[in-house]
N, C-alpha and C positions, 0 to 999 in steps of 0.2 A: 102646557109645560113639558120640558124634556125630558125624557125617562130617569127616574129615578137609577142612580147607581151603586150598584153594591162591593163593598171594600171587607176583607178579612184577613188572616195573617195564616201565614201555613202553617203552622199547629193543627189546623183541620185539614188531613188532606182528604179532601173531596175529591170524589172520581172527575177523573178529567174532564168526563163526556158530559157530565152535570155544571165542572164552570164552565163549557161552552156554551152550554144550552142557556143559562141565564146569564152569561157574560159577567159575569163576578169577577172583580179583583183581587188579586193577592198578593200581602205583603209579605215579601222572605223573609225569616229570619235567619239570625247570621248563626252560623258554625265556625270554631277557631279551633285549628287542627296544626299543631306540626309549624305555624308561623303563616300559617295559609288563612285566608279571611274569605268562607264559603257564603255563600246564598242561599239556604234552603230551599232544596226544590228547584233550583235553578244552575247552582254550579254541581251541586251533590243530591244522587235524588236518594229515595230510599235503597232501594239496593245496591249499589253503590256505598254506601253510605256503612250496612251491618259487613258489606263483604268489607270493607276495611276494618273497622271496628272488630273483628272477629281477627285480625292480622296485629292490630297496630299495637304497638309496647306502649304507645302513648294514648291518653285520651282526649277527646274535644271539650271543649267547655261550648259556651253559647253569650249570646248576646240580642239584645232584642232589637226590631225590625228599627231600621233607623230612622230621622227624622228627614234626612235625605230622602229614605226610599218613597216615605207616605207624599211628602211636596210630590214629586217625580209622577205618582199616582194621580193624586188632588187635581195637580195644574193642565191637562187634558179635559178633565173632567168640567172645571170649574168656565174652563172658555169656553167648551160648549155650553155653559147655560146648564148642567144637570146638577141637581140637589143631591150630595150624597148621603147615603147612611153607611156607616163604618163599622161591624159587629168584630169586638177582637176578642180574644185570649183575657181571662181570667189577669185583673189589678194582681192579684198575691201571691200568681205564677210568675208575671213577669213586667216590664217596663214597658210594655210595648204602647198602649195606653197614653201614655206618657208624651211618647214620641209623637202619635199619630196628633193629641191635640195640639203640642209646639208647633206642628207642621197646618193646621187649620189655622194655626194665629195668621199665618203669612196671605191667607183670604178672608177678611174681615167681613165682607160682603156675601159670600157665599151661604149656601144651606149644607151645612157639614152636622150630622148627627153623628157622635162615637158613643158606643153601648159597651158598658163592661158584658163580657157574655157569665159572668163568671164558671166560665168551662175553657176546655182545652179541646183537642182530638175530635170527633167525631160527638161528642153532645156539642160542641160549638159548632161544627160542621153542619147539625139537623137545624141550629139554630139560623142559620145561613141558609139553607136552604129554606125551609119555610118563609122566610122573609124575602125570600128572592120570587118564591110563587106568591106573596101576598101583590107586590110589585108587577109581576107579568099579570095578574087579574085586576089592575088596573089604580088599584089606591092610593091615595094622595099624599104626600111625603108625611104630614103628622100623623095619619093612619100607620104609616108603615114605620116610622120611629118611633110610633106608642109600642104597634105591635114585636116591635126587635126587641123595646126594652122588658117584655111580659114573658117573653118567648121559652124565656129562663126557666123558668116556673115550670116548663112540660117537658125536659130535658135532664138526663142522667150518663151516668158515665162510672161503670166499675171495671177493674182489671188486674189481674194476679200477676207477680213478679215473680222471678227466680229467686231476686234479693234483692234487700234494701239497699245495699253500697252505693250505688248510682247517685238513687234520688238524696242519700244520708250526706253524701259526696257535692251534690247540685246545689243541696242547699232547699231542696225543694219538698223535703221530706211530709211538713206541717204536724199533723198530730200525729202522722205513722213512726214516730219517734220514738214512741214507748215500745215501738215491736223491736227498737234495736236490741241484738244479745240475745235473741232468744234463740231456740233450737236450731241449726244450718237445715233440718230437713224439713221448716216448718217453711208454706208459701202463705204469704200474705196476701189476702183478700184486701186493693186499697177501692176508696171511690173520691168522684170529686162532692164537698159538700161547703158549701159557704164560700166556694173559691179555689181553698184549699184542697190539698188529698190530705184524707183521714182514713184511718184502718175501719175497715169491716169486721173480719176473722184471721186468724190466723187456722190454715188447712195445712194437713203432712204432707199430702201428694199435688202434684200438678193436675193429675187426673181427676183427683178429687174438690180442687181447688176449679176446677172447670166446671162441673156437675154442681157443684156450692154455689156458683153463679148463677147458672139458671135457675135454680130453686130459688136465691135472692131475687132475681129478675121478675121473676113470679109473683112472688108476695109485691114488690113493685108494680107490677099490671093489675093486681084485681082492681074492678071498679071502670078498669081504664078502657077506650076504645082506640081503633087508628093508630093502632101499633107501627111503628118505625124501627127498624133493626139497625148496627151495624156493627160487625166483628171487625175489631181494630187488632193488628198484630206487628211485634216487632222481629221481625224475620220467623215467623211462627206461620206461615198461611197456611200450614194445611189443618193444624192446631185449632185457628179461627176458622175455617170453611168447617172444621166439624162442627165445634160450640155451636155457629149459625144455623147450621140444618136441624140439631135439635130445637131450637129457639125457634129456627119456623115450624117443626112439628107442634111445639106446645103451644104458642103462641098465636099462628096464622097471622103476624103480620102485612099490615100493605105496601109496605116497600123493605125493601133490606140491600144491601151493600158489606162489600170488604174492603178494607182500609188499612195503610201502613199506619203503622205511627210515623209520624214525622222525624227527622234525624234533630231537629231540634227537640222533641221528645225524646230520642231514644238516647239521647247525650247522657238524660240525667235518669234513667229508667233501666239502661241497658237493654242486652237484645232479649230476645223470650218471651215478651210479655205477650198476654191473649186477654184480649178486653170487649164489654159487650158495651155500648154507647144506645140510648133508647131516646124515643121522641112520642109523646102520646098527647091522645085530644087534639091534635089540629090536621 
């Protein structure tokens, strides 16, 4: 059988050198800026992307990966004879879901698995990657779209904001709703849970809203082994390269990484944010 193919959307951006290495696909989603219809990741990368956003009078909205893009994806795929597995973006963040299986209808024939990841960022990202090494060790397409659909279950994702505006603006708030109105000095601790972002805490300082994570993140590990890091940042890297190096002090993780957020995240999030994304047990 021909190797199994793997499909994601850029909400996770995964370090480069890792989609080359297991040739994983990704579907842009779109940014609409100014009357301009972007590609995530492709027309606009991340930097790029906050250096404007930190200029612009105006803001982006988004839109999810199209049905266009995933065919465009699929139909390569499909002529070679490879079964694919699709891990996207969280049903309750966005459409994109949607689109990928209108675009599977158009191969009736085919072995096309789509997995709600229900995450975003970088716990979709771990989820993607683990499924891409179940794949490279050799397992058989129902193994490895049993194991996409389970994958959820050892994946997490918390991250402090400057402010709600963004995501209260996006649309994308979920239960972080109730933190609307409160203090301007207070930072909110959100994470993803059920799909959705829901509040954690609400912390006064950023600095302390950083340190609040790890403590969180903590109580999250005990029990746990085969710790996976990654600091996720929206124009924040040197913010995330600290949080990580405590994390690997208390932690001792087996792998770890730094990650943008994606400009399709940072649309509805704005810039600042410093986020931990974790993958345990596998």
């Amino acid at each position: 059988m021909a190797q199994i193919a793997l499909v994601t959307d850029s909400t996770c951006v995964i370090p480069a050198e890792l989609l080359t290495r297991y040739q994983i696909h990704v579907a842009p989603q779109v940014v609409i800026w100014d009357g301009q219809t972007l590609e995530d990741g492709v027309d606009i990368s991340p930097e790029q992307f906050y250096t404007r956003l930190k200029a612009s009078p105006t803001m982006p909205t988004t839109s999810q990966a199209t049905v266009p893009t995933f065919q465009k994806i699929f139909q390569p795929l499909v002529a070679a004879g490879r079964p694919i597995v699709a891990v996207l973006v969280s049903t309750k963040l966005s459409g994109t879901i949607q689109s990928a299986e209108q675009a599977k209808q158009d191969f009736p024939a085919a072995q096309i698995e789509i997995v709600d990841s229900k995450h975003a960022g970088m716990s979709l990202g771990f989820q993607v990657l683990q499924t891409a090494r179940q794949i490279e060790s050799g397992k058989s397409f129902a193994d490895v779209a049993d194991y996409a659909r389970k994958v959820e279950q050892h994946t997490g994702l918390m991250f402090a904001v400057d402010t709600l505006e963004f995501l209260h603006r996006g649309g994308r708030i979920g239960g972080a709703a109730r933190l609307l109105g409160t203090a301007l000095n207070m930072k909110p601790l959100l994470h993803l849970e059920g799909g959705r972002i829901e509040p954690l805490e609400r912390v006064r300082t950023k600095a302390k809203a950083h340190a609040r994570m790890l403590d969180v993140l903590g109580e999250k590990l005990k029990g746990h082994s085969q710790v996976r890091l990654a600091a996720m940042h929206a124009d924040a890297e040197a913010d995330a390269v600290a949080v990580l190096e405590q994390a690997k002090a208390r932690f001792s993780p087996v792998e770890t990484m730094v990650s943008w957020a994606s400009p399709a995240i940072g649309a509805h999030t704005g810039p600042g944010i410093v986020g931990l994304a974790w993958c345990v047990d596998l």
